[in-house]
N, C-alpha and C positions, 0 to 999 in steps of 0.2 A: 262703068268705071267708078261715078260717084258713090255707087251703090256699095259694090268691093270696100273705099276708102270706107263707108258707115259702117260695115261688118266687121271690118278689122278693130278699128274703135270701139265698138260695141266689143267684141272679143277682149280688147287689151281690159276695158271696163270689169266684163267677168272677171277675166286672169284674175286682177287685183281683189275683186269681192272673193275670190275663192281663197287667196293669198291672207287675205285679213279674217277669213272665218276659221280657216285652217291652225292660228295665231292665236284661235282663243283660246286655248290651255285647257279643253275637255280633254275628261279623257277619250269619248270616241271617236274615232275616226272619220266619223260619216258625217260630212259638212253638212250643217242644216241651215238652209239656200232660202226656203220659202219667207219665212219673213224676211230676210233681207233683202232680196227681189222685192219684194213687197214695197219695201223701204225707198228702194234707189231707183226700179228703173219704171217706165209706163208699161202698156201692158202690151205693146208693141217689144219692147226691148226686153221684157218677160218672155215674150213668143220665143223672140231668139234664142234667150238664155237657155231654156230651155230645147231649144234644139242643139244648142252645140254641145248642151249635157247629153241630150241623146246619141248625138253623130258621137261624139268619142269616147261615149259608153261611162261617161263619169257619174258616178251615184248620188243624186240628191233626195231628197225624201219628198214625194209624191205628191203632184198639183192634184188635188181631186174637186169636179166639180158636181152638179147636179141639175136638172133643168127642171125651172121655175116656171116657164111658160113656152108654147110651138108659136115659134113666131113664123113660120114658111113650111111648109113639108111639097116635097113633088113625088112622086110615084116613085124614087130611090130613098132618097135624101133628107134629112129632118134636119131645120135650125133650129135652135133650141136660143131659151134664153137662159143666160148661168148662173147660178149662185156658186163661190168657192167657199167649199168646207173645209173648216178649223180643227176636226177632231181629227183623231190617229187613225192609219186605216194599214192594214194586214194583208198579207201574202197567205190564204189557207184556203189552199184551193179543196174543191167537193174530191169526195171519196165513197169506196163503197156504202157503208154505213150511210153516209149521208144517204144515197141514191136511197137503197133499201126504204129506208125512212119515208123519203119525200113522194116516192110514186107508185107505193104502195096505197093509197087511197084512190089511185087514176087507173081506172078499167081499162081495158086493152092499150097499156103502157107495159112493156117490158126493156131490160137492159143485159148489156152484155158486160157481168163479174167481172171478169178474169181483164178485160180491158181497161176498164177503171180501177182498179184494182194497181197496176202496172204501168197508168200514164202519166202520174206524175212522181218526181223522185221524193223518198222519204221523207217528211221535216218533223224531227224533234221541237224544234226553237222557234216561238212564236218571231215571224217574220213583219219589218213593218214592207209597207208596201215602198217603191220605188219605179224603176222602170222596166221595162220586160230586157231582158236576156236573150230567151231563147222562144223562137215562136213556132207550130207547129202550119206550116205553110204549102200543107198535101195538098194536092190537086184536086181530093173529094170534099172540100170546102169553097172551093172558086164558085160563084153564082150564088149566093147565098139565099136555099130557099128555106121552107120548113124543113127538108133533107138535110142542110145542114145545123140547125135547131136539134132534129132528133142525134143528129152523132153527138155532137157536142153536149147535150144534157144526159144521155143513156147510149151512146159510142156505138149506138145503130139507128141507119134510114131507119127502117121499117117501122118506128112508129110515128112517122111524118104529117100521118091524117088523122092519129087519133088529137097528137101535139095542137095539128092545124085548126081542126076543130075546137079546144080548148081557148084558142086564143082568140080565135074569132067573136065563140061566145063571151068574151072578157071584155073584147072591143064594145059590142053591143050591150053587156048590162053595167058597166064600171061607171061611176061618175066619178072615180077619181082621173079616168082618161079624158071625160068632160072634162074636168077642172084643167088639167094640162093642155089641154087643146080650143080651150075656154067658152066652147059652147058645144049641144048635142048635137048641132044642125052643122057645123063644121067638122065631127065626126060622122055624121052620116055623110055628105060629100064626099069627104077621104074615101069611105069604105064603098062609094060609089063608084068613084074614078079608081081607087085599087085593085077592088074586086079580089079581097082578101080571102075567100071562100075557094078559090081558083086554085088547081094545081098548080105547082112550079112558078109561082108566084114569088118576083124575088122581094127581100123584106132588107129592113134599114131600122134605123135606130128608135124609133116609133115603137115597131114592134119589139124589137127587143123588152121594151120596156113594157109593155104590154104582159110578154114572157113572165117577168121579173115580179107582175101582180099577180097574173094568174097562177103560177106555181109558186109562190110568195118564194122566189130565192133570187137571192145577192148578186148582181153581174156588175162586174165591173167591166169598160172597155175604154181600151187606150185608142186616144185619136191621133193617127201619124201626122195628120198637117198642124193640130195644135199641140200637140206634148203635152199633154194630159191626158187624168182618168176622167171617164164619165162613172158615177155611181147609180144604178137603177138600183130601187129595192122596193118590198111592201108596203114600208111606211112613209109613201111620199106624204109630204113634202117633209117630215120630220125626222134630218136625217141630224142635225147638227149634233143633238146631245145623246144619239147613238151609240153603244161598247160596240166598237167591230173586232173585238179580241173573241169572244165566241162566236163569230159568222165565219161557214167555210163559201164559199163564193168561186164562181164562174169567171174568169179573168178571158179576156178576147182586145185585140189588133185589127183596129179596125183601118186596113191597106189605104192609102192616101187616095191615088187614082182609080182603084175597083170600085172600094165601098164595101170590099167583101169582107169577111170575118173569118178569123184564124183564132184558134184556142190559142193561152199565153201558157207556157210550159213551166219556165222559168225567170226569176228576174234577180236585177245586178246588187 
């Protein structure tokens, strides 16, 4: 019951911050939330705000963060430690072109056109990022292994072991994966206890980011327990002074209680 009474309060608190941002006399519409959270509440009372932006679908402009260091990993599951980014970050998800481009250098990698081509709706207008809308939440994404790595980057399993292999070897020669995981001998046990080489091996935000070097592309992934984006990309750790207006990027929903990954279709 105590807890209810701190929700509401924490709620009335938004109301009013939205009320007062809504008040400044821009011309746009789209309240910009982030520095004033920033301002007013801790980072508890941030979590919330952010959740009851999500639960009732209100549009604020995008918490993005980035991981500075693996402070825990278990055989699903990665903590990370965060840094939040300052620069503006985009809604432009990959497309054909893109595909053509990127895995055209990758030997038995192929993709299926006509599906990327058709999965995400048109966008003229440079979008800024915010929160997802609409998520793609099929049933041939639940357990997330390399199978669904291959749909999600070329919209077919069947290239699940060439993928698999590719990232494997990334884990093993990358010291940028040392550097995030802060030594090689704490990589090597990971990929002991993983056993990342392994069919139907499920994978977690580690490897995503792994992904994100080996095929140098942009993945973003929204975390449903914290209301925010994670940003992976090639140039870790130097994402701050970044232009994300030319990167078309992989947008994913990563399910609170699975830990599975859903493409993000659309956002609000």
């Amino acid at each position: 019951m105590l807890f209810k009474y701190f929700e509401v309060f924490v709620l009335l608190q938004f109301i009013v911050l939205l009320k007062e941002t809504f008040s400044c006399g821009q011309k746009s519409k789209k309240p910009q939330l982030n520095r004033e959270l920033n301002k007013t509440f801790s980072p508890s009372l941030k979590k919330l705000a952010r959740k009851l932006s999500f639960k009732s679908n209100r549009v604020i402009d995008a918490v993005v963060n980035y991981p500075s260091q693996l402070c825990h990993q278990s055989i699903r599951t990665s903590d990370f430690n965060f840094v939040e980014l300052k620069n503006e970050h985009f809604f432009q998800p990959i497309d054909i072109e893109y595909c053509q481009y990127k895995f055209k250098h990758f030997e038995n990698i192929k993709f299926e056109e006509q599906e990327i081509k058709n999965y995400y709706e048109p966008r003229n207008l440079l979008e800024k990022l915010t929160i997802p809308k609409k998520v793609d939440m099929d049933e041939k994404y639940k357990g997330t292994t390399f199978k669904t790595v291959s749909l999600i980057l070329t919209n077919t399993d069947e290239n699940h072991l060439a993928i698999q292999k590719i990232v494997y070897e990334e884990f093993l020669k990358s010291t940028v994966v040392n550097n995030l995981m802060n030594s090689e001998n704490a990589k090597k046990k990971y990929l002991e206890q993983k056993m990342l080489e392994n069919n139907g091996v499920l994978i977690g935000k580690l490897e995503w980011f792994v992904v994100a070097q080996a095929f140098d592309i942009c993945i973003y992934i929204y975390d449903e327990s914290e209301f925010y984006w994670i940003l992976f990309d090639k140039n870790w750790p130097n994402y701050e002074h970044q232009d994300m207006k030319s990167k078309k990027c992989i947008y994913l929903f990563e399910a609170h209680y699975t830990s599975d990954f859903y493409p993000v279709v659309d956002i609000y």
